[in-house]
SERO-320039 format. One record per residue (C-alpha): residue number from 0; residue in one letter; x, z, y. Coordinates in steps of 0.1 Angstrom, whole numbers, plus 5000, padded with zeros to 4 digits. Example, Ala and Ser with C-alpha at 12.3 -4.5 7.8 and 13.67 -1.06 7.14 Angstrom:
2
(0, A, (5123, 5078, 4955))
(1, S, (5137, 5071, 4989))
***
This chain:
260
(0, X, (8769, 0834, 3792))
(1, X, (8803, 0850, 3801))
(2, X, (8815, 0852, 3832))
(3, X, (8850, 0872, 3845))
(4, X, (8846, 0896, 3873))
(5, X, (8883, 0887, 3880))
(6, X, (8915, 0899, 3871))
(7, X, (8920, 0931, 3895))
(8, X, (8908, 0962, 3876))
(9, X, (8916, 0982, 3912))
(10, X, (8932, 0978, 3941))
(11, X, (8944, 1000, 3968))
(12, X, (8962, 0988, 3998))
(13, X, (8991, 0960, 3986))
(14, X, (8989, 0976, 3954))
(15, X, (8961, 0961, 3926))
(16, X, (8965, 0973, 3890))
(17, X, (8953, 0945, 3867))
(18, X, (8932, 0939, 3835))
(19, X, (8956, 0928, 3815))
(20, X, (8976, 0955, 3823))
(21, X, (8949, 0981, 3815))
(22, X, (8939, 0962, 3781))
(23, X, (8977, 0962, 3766))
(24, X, (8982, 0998, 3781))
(25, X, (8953, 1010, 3758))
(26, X, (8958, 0991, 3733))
(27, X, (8996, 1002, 3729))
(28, X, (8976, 1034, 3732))
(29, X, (8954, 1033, 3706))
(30, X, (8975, 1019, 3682))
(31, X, (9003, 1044, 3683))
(32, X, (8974, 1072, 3681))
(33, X, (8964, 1057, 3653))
(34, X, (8998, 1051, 3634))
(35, X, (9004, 1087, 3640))
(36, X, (8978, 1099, 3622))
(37, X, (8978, 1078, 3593))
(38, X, (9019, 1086, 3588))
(39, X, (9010, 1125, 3587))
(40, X, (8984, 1115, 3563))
(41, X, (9006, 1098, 3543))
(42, X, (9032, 1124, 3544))
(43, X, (9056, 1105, 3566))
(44, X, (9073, 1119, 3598))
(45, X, (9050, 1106, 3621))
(46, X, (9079, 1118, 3650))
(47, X, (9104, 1091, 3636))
(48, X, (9075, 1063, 3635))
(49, X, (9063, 1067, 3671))
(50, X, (9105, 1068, 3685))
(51, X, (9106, 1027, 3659))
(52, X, (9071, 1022, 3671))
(53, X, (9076, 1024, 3711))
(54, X, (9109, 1002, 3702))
(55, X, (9088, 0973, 3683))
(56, X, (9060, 0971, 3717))
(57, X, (9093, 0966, 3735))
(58, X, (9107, 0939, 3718))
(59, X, (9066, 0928, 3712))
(60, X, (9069, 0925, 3746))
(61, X, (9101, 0908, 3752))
(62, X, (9091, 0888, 3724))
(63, X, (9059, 0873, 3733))
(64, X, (9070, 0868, 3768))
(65, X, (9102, 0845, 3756))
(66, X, (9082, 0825, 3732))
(67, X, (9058, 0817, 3754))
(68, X, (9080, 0809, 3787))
(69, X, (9105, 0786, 3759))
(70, X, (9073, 0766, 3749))
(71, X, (9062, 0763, 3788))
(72, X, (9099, 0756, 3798))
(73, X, (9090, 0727, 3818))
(74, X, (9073, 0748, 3841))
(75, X, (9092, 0781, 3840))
(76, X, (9122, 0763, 3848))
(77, X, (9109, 0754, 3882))
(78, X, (9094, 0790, 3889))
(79, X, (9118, 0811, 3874))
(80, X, (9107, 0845, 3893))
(81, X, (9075, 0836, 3871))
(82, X, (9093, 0845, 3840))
(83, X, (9088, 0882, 3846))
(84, X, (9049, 0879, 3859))
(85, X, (9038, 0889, 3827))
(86, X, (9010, 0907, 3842))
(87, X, (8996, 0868, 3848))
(88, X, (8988, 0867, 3812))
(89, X, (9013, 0847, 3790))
(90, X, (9021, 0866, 3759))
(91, X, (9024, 0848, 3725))
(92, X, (9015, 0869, 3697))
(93, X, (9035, 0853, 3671))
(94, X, (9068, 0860, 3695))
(95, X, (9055, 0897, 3702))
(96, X, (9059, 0897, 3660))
(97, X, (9088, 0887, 3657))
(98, X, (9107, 0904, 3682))
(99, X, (9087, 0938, 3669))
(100, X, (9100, 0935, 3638))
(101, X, (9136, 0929, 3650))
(102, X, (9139, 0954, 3673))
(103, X, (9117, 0983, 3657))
(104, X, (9123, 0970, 3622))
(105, X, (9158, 0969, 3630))
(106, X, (9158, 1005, 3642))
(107, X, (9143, 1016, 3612))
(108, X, (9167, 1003, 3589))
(109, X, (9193, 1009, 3608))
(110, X, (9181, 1049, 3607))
(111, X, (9170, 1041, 3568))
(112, X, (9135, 1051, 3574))
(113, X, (9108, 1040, 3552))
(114, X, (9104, 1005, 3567))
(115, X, (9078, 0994, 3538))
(116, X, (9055, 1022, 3545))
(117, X, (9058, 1017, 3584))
(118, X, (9048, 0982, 3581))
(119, X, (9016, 0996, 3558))
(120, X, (9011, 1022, 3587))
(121, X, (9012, 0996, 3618))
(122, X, (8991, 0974, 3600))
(123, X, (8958, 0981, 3614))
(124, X, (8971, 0992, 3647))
(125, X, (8983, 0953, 3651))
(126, X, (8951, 0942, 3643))
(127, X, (8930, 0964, 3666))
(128, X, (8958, 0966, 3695))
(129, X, (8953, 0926, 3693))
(130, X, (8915, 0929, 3693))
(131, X, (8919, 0947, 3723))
(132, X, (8945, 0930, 3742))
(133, X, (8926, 0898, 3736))
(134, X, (8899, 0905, 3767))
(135, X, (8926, 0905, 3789))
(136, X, (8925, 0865, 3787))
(137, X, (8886, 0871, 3798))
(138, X, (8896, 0886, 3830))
(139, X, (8926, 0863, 3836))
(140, X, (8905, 0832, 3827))
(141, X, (8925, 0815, 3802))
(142, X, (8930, 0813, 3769))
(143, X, (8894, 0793, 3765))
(144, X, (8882, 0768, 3744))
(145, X, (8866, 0735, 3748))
(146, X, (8831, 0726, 3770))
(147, X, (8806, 0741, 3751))
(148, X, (8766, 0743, 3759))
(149, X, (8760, 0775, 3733))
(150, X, (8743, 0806, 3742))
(151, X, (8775, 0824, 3745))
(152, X, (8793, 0800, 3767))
(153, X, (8825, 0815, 3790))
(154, X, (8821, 0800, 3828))
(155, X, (8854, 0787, 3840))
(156, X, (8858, 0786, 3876))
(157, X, (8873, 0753, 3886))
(158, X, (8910, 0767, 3896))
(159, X, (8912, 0778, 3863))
(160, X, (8898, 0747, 3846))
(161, X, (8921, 0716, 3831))
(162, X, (8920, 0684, 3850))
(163, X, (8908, 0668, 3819))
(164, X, (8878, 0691, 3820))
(165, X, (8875, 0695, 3862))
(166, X, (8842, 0686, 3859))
(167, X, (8829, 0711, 3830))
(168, X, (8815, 0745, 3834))
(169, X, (8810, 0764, 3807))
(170, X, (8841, 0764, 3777))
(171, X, (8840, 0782, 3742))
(172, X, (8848, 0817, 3746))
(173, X, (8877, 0816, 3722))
(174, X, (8892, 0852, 3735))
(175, X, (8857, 0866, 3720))
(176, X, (8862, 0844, 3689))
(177, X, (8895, 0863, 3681))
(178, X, (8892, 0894, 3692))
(179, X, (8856, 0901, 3667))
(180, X, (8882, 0887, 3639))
(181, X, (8912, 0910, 3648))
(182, X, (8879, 0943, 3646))
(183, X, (8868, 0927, 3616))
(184, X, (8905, 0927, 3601))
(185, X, (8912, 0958, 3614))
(186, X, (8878, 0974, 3594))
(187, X, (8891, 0959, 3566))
(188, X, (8922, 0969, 3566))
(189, X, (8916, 1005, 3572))
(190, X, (8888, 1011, 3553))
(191, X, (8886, 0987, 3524))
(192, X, (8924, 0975, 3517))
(193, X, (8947, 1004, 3525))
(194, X, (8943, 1027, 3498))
(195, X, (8934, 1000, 3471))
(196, X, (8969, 0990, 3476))
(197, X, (8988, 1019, 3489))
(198, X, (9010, 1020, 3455))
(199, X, (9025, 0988, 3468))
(200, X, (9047, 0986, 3500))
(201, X, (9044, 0962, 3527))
(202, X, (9013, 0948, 3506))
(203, X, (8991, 0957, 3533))
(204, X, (9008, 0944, 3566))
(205, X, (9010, 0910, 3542))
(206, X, (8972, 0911, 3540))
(207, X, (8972, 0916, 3574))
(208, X, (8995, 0889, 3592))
(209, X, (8975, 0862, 3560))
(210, X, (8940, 0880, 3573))
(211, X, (8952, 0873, 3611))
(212, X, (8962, 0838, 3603))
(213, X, (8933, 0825, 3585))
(214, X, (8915, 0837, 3617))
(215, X, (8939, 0823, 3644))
(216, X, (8946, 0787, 3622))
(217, X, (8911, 0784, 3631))
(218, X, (8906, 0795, 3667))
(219, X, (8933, 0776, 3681))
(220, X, (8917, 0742, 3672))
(221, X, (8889, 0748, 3698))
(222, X, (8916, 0760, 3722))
(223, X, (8930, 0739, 3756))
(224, X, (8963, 0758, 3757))
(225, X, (8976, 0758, 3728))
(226, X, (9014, 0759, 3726))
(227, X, (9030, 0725, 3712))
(228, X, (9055, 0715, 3695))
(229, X, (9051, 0678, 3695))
(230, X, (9015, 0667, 3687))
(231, X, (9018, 0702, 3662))
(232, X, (8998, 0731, 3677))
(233, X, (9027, 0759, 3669))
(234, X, (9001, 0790, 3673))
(235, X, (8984, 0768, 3641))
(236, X, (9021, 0759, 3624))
(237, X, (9027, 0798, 3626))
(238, X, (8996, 0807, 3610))
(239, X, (9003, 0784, 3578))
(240, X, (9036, 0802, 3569))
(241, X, (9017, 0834, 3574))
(242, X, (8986, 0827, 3552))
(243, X, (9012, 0811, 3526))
(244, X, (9036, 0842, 3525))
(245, X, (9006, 0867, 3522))
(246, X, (8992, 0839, 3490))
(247, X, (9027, 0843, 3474))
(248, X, (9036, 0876, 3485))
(249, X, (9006, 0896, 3479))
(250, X, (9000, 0886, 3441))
(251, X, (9036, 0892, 3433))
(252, X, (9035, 0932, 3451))
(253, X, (9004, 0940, 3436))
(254, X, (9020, 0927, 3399))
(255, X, (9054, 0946, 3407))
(256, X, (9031, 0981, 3411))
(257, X, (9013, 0981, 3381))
(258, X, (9020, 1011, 3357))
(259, X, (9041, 1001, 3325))
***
């Protein structure tokens, strides 16, 4: 059984440093430490990378936060101080894509840097900086899954719990569902995919977001927050067009690479 300790990691006077916090400091962390030393291994400026790098976590982070207020607009409109409480929790990883890509994408070929290889290089930093950040939802108590009587069921106290489950307990620990898929795509990216397909560019971040996807389509069905569009579970819509470009996508780079 699972059970938060809370969501303050340390507090001193007025001032408490949060979980969350801590989790997406280290996993930004980590996964820059990481990029860096697969671009000098890969004879790319690693320099260059970080500067595109620590401009895609900022418009991750501007990103994930405006998805997930524009799905929740209903209640953001009548709290807007909220917007900017993103140490609350709130971050939609399919906006903190998209808005890495434009704004660190953008950089890069903007600066025409090697965009293709950067996405190869980030690759398994997304996965394990999203493995990471994922027990940041443990902490803050959301994020969960349906009532559940396993052996690994996540306690929910009742503030946290939806009126349609007030009187439950114990809810599928779907942050720990995710976050053992993100290691397990980040192992096998790094050690099985990357150099199997190194001769073809931006075939490994496609293996990645369709390796993600698979993972997430299925999560989010035991999840009680999901983001909707309509009766359509968008976290699940997102994750279709992912696993369907990597299907097309990844076939057709690998065919491109061959030698004549």
């Amino acid at each position: 059984m699972f059970t938060s300790p809370g969501p303050i990691f340390v507090q001193v006077g007025p001032l408490a440093i949060r979980w969350y916090g801590v989790l997406m400091a280290a996993a930004m962390a980590v996964g820059l430490w990481l990029a860096y030393r697969d671009a000098r291994r890969r004879g790319v400026d690693p320099e260059e990378l970080l500067k595109a790098s620590e401009l895609a976590l900022l418009g991750g982070l501007v990103g994930a936060r405006l998805y997930y207020v524009a799905f929740n607009w209903d209640y953001y409109s009548r709290a807007l101080p909220k917007i900017i409480a993103v140490w609350e929790g709130g971050l939609a990883i399919h906006g903190g894509l998209l808005g890495g890509l434009l704004l660190g994408g953008g950089y890069a070929w903007w600066k025409r840097l090697p965009l293709p290889r950067y996405l190869d290089i980030v690759a398994p930093s997304l996965a394990l900086g999203q493995g990471i950040g994922r027990w940041g939802n443990f902490f803050n108590e959301e994020a969960f899954g349906t009532p559940t009587s396993l052996p690994w069921k996540l306690y929910i106290s009742p503030p946290h719990r939806p009126l349609l489950y007030a009187q439950e307990e114990f809810f599928h620990p779907t942050f720990l569902y995710e976050a053992l898929w993100d290691f397990l795509v980040f192992a096998l990216l790094l050690w099985v995919l990357r150099d199997r397909v190194a001769r073809a560019p931006t075939c490994l971040f496609w293996m990645y977001l369709g390796l993600y996807s698979v993972g997430r389509l299925i999560v989010e069905g035991f999840r009680t927050d999901s983001l909707m569009l309509g009766s359509i579970r968008v976290a699940q819509l997102a994750s279709g067009i992912g696993i369907v470009l990597a299907i097309v996508l990844v076939p057709i780079l690998l065919k491109r690479s061959r030698p004549a």
